[in-house]
N, CA, C and O atoms as a DFTB+ gen file, in Angstrom:
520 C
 N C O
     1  1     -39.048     -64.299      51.936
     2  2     -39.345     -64.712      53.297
     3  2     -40.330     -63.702      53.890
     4  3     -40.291     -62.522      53.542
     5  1     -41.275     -64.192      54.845
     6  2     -42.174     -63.033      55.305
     7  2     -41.564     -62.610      56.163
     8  3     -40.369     -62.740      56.431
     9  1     -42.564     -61.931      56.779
    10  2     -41.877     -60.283      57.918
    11  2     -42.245     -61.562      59.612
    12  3     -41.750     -61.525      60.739
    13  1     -43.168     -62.403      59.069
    14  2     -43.304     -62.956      60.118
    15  2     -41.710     -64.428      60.560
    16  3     -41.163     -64.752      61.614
    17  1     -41.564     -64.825      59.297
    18  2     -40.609     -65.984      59.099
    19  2     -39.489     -65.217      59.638
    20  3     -38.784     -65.508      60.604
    21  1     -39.418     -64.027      58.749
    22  2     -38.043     -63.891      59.082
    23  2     -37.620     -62.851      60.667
    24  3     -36.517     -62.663      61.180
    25  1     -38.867     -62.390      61.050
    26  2     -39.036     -62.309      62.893
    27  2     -38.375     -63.819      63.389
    28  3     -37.233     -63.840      63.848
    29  1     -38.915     -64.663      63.304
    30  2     -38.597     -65.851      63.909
    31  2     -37.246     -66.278      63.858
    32  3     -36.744     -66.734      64.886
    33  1     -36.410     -66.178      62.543
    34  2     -35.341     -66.618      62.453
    35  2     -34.944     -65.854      63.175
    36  3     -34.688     -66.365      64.265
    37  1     -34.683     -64.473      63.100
    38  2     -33.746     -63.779      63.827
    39  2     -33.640     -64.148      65.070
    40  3     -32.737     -64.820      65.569
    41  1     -34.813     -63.590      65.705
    42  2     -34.827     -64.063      67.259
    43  2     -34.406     -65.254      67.586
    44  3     -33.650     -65.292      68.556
    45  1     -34.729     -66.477      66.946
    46  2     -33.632     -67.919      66.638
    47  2     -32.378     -67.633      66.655
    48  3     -31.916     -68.395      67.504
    49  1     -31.591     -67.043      66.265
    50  2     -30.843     -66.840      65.884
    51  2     -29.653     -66.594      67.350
    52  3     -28.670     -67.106      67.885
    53  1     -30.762     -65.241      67.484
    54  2     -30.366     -64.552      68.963
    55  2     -30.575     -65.118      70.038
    56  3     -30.072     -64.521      70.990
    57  1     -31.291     -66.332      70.366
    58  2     -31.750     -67.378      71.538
    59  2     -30.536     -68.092      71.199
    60  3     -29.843     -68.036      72.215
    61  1     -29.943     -68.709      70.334
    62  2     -28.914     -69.187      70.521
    63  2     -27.832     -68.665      70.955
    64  3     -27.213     -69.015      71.960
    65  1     -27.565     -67.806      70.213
    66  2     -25.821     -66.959      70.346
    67  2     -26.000     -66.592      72.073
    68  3     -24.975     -66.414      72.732
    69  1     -27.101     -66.516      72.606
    70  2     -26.878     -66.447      73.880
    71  2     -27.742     -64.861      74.583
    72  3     -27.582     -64.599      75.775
    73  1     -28.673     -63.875      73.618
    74  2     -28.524     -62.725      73.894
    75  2     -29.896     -62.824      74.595
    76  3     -30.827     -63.430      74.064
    77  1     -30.021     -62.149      75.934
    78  2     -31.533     -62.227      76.703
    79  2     -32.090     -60.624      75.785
    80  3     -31.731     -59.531      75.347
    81  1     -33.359     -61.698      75.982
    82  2     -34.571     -60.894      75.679
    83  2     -35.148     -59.615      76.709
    84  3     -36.118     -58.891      76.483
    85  1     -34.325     -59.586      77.783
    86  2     -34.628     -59.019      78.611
    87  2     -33.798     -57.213      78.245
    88  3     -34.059     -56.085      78.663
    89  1     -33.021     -57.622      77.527
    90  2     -32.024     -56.852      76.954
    91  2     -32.443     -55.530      75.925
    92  3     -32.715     -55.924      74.790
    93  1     -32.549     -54.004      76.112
    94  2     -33.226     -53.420      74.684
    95  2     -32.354     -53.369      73.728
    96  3     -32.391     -52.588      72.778
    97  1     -31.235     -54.501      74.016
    98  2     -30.034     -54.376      72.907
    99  2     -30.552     -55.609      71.783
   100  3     -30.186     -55.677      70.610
   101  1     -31.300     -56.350      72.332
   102  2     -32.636     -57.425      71.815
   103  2     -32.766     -56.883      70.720
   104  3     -32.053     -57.055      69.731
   105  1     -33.677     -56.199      70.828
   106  2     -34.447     -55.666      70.046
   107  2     -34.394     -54.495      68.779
   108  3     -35.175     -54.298      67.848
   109  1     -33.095     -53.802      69.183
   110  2     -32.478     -53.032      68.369
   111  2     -31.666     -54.212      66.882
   112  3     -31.668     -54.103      65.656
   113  1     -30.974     -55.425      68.008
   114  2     -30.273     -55.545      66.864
   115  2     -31.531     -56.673      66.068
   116  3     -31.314     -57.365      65.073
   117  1     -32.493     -56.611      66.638
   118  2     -33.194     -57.473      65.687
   119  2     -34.118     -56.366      64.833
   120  3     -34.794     -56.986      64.012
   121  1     -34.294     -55.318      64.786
   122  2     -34.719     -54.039      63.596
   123  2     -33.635     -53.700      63.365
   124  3     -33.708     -52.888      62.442
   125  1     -32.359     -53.880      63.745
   126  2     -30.911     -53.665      62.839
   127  2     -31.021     -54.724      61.859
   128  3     -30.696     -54.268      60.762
   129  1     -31.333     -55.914      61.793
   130  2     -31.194     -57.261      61.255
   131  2     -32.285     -57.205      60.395
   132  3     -31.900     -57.187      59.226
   133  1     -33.345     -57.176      60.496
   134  2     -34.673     -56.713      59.647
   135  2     -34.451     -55.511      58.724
   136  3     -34.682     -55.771      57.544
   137  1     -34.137     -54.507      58.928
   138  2     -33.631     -53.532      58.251
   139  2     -32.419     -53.283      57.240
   140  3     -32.112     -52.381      56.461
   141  1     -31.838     -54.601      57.652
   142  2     -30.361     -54.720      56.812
   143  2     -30.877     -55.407      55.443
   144  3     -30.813     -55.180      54.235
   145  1     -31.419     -56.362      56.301
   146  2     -32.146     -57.577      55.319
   147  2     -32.946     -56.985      54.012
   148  3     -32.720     -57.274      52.837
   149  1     -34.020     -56.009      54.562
   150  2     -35.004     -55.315      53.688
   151  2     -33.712     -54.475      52.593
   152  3     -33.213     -54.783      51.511
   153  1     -33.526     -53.250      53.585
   154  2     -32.660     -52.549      52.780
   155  2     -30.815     -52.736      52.606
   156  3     -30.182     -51.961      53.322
   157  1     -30.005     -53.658      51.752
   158  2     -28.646     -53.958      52.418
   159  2     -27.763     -52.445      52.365
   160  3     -26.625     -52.521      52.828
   161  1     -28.126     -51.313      51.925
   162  2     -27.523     -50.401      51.810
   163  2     -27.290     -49.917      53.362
   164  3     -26.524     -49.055      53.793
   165  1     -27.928     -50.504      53.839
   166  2     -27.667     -49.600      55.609
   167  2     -26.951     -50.518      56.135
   168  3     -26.851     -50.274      57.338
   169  1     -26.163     -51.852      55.731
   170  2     -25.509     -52.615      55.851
   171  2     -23.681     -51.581      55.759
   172  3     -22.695     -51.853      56.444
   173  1     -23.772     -50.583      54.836
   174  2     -22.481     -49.963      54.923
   175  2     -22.866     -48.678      55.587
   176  3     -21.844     -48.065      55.895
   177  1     -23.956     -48.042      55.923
   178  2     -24.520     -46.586      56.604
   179  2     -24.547     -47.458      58.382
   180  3     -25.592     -47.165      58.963
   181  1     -23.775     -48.238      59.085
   182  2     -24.724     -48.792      60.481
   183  2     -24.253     -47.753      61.214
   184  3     -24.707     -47.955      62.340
   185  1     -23.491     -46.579      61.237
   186  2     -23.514     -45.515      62.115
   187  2     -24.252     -44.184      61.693
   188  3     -24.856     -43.438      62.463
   189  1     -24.113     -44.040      60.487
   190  2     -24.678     -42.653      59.614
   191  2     -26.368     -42.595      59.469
   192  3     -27.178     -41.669      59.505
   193  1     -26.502     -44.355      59.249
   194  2     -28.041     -44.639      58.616
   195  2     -28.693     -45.441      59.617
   196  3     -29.685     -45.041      60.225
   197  1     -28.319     -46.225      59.747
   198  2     -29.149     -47.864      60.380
   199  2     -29.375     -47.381      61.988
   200  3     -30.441     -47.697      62.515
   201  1     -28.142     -46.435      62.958
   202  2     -28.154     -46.066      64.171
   203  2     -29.633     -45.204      64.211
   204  3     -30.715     -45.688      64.543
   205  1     -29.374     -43.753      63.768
   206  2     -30.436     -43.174      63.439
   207  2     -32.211     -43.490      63.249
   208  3     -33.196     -43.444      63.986
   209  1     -31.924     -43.831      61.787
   210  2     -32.849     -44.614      61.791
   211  2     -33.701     -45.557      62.983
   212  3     -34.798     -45.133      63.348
   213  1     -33.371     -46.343      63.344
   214  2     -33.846     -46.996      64.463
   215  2     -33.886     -46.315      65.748
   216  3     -34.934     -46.589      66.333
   217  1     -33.155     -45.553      66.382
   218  2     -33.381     -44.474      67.031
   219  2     -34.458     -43.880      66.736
   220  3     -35.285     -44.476      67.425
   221  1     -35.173     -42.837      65.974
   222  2     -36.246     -42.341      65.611
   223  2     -37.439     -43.014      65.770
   224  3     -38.451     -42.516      66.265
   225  1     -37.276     -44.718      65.143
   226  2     -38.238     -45.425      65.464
   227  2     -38.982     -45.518      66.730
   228  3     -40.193     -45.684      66.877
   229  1     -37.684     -45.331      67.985
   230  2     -37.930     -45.455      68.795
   231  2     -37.859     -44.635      69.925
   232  3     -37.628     -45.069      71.053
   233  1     -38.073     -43.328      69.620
   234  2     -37.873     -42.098      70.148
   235  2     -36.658     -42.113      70.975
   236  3     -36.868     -41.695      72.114
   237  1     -35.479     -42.464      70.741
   238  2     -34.092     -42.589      71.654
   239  2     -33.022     -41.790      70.764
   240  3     -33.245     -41.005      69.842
   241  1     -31.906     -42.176      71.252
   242  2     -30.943     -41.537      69.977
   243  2     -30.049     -42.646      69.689
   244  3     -30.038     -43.744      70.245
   245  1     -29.125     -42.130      68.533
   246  2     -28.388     -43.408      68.234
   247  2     -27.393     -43.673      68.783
   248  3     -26.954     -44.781      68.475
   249  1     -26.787     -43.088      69.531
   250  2     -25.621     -43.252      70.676
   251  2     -26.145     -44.025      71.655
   252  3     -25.505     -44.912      72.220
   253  1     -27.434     -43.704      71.926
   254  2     -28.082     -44.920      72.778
   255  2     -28.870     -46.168      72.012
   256  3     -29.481     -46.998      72.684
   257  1     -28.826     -46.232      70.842
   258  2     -29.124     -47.477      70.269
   259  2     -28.039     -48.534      69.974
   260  3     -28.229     -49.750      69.993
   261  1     -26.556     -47.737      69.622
   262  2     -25.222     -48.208      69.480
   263  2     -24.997     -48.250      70.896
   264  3     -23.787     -48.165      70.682
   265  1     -25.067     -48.313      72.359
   266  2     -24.837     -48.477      73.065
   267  2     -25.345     -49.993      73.960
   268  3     -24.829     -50.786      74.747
   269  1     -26.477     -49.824      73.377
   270  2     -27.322     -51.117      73.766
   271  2     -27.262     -51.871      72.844
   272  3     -27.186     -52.969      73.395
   273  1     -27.243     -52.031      71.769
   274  2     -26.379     -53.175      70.927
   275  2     -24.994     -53.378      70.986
   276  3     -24.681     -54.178      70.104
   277  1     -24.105     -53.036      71.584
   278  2     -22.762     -53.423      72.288
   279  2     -22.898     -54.174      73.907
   280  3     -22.253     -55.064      74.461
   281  1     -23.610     -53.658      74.160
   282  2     -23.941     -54.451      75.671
   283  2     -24.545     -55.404      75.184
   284  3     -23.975     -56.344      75.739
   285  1     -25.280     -55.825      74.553
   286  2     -26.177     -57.193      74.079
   287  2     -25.173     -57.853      73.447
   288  3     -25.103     -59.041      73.763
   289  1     -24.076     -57.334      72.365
   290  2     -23.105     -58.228      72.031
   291  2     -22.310     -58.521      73.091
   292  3     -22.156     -59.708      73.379
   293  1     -21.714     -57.582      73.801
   294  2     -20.764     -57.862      75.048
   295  2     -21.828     -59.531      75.928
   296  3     -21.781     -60.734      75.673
   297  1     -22.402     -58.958      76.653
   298  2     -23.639     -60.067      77.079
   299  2     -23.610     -61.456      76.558
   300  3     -23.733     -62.479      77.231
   301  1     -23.491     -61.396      75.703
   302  2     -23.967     -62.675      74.807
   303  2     -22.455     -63.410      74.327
   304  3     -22.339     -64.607      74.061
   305  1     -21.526     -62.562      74.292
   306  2     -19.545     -63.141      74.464
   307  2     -18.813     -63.718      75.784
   308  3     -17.758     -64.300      76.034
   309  1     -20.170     -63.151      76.640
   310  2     -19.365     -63.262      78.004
   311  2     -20.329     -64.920      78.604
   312  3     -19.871     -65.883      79.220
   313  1     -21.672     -64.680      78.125
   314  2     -22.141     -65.916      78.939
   315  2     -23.121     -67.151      78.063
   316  3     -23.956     -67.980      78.424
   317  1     -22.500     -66.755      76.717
   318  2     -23.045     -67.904      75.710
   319  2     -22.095     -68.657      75.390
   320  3     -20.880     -68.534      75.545
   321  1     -22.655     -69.374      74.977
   322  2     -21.674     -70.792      74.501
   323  2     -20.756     -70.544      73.503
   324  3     -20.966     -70.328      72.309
   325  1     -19.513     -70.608      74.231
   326  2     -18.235     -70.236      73.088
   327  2     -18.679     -70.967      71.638
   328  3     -18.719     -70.364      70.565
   329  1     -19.024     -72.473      71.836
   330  2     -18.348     -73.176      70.636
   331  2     -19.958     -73.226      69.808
   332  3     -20.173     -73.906      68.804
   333  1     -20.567     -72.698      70.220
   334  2     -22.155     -71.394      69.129
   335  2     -21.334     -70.927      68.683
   336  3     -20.863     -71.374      67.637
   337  1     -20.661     -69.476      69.500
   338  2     -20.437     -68.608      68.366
   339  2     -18.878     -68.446      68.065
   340  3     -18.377     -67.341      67.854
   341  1     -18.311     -69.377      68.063
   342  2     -17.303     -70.183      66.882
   343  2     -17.838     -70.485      66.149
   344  3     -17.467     -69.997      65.081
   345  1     -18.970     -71.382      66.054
   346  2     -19.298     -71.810      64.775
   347  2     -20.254     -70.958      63.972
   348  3     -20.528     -71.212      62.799
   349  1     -20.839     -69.756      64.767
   350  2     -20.983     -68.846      63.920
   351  2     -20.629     -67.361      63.635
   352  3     -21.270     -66.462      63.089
   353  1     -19.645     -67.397      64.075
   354  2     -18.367     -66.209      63.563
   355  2     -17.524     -66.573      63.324
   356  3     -17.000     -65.985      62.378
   357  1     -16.654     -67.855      63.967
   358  2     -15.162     -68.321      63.252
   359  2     -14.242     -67.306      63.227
   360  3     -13.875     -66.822      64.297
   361  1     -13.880     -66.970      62.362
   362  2     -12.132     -66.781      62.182
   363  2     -12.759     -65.163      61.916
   364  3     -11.883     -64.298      61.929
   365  1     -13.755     -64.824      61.750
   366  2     -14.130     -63.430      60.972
   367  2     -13.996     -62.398      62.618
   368  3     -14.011     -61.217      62.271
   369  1     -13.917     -62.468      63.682
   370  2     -13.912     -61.925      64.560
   371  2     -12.401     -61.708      65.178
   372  3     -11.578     -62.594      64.951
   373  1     -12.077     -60.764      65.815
   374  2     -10.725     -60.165      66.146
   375  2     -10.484     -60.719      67.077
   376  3     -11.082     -60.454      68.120
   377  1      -9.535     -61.665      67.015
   378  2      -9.062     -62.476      68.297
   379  2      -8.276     -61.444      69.161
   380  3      -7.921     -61.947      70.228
   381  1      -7.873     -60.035      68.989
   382  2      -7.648     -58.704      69.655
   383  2      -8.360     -58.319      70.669
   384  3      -7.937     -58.024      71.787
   385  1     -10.191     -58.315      70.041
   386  2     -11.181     -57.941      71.012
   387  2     -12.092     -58.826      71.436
   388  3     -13.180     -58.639      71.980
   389  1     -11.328     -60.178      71.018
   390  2     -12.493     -61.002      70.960
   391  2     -13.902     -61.282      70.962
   392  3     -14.312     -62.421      71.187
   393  1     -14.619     -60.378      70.740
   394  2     -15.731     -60.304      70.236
   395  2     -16.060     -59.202      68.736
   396  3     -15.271     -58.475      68.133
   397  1     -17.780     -59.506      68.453
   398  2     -17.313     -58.752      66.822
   399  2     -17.856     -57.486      67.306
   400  3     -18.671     -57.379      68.223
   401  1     -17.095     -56.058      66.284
   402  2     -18.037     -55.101      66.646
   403  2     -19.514     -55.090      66.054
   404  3     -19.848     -56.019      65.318
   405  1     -20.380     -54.100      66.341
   406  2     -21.855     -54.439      65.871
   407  2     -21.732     -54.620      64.494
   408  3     -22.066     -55.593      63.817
   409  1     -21.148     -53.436      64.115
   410  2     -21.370     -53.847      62.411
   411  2     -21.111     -55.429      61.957
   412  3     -21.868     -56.160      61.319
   413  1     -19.797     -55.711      62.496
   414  2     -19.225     -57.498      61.936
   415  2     -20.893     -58.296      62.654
   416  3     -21.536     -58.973      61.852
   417  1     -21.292     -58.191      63.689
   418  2     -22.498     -58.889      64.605
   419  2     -23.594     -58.714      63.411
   420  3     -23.894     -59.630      62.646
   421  1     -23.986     -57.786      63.378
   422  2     -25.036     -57.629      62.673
   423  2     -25.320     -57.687      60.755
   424  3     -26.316     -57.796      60.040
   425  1     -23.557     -57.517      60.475
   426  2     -23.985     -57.906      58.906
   427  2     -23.701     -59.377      58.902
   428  3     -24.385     -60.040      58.122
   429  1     -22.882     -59.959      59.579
   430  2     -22.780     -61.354      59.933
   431  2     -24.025     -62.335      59.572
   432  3     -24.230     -63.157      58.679
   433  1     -25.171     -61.587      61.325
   434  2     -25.820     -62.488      60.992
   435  2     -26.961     -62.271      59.769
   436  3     -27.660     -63.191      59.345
   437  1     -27.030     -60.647      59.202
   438  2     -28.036     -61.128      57.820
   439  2     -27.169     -61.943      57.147
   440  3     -27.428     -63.126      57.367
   441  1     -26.204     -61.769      56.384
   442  2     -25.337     -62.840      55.567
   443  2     -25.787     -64.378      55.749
   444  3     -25.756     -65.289      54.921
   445  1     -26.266     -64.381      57.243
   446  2     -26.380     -66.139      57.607
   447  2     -27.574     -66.038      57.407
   448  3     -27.872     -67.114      56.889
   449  1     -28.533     -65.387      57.490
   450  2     -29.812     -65.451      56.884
   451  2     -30.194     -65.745      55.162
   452  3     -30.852     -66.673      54.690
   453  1     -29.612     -64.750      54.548
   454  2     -29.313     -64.626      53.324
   455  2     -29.065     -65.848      52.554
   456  3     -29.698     -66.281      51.591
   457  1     -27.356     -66.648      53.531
   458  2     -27.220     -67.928      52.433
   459  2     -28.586     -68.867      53.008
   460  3     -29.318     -69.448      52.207
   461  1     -28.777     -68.913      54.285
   462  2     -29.969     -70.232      54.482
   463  2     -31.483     -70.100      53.838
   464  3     -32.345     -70.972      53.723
   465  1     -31.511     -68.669      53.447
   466  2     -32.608     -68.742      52.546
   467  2     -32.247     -69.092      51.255
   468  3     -32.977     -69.947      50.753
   469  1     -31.170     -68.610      50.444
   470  2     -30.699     -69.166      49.459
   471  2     -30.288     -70.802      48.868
   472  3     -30.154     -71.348      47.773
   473  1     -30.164     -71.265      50.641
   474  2     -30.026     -72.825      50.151
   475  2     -31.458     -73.296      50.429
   476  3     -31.746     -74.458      50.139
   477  1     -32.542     -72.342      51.063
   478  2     -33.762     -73.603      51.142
   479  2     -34.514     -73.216      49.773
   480  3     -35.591     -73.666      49.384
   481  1     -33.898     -72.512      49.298
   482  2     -34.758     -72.064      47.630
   483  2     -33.583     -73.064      46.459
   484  3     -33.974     -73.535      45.391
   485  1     -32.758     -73.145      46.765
   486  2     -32.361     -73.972      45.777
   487  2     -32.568     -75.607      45.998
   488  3     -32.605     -76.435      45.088
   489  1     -32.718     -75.929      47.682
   490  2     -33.363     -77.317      48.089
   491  2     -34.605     -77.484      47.463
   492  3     -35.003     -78.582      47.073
   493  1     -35.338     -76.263      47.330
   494  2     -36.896     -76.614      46.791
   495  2     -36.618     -76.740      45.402
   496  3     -37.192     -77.596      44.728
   497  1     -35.724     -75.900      44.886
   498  2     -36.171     -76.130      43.045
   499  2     -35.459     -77.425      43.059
   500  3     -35.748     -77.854      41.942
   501  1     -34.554     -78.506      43.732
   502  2     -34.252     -79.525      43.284
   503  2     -35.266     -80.310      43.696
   504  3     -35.335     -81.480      43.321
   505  1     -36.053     -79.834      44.409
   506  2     -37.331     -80.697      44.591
   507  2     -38.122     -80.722      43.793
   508  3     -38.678     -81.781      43.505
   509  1     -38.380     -79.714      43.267
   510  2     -39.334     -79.183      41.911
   511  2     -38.857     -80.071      40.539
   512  3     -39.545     -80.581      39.654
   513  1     -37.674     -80.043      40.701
   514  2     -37.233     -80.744      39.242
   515  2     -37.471     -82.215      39.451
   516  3     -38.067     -82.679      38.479
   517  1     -37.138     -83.380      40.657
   518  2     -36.928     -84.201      40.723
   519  2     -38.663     -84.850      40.444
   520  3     -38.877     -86.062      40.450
């Protein structure tokens, strides 16, 4: 997928679940999401590696990058459409805190990236064969 395609999905992604753009929690978790994608090892580093990291990018720190990606998740639990993100978190989220923490938010949605690229590559090779 390109750097441009897969810009688009994400932010797709995030226009749905409900999260404003107005938000710098936006934007973090979409170079959290890009970054997971590229590298999945920062998929198990999102406080040690992935916080950091993106912090630096952006001359901030990661207490304030993990801060604004909790307010963008908080944000987006409180005034998006429940039965969105039921159907895209389901049962995987803590009916305790009812919402996911970043890590569950953000490896979540590469995972949903991941299989829908995986099914439009296996839609094409059955196209290819047919």
């Amino acid at each position: 997928m390109t750097k441009t395609k897969l810009n688009e999905t994400i932010c797709k992604k995030m226009f749905v679940i409900g999260i404003p753009t107005s938000l710098l929690g936006f934007k973090y978790i979409r170079e959290a999401i890009l970054k997971c994608y590229k590298e999945p090892e920062y998929k198990y580093q999102i406080t040690k590696g992935l916080y950091p990291a993106i912090a630096k990018q952006n001359g901030t720190t990661a207490s304030r990058v993990e801060r604004a990606i909790r307010h963008a998740i908080e944000v987006a639990w409180l005034r998006g459409d429940q039965k969105t993100l039921n159907d895209i978190f389901g049962y995987t989220v803590s009916p305790e805190k009812g919402r996911p923490t970043n890590s569950e938010f953000i490896t979540m949605l590469v995972e949903l990236i991941n299989l829908e690229e995986l099914n439009h590559l296996e839609s094409d090779d059955k196209e290819g064969r047919e």
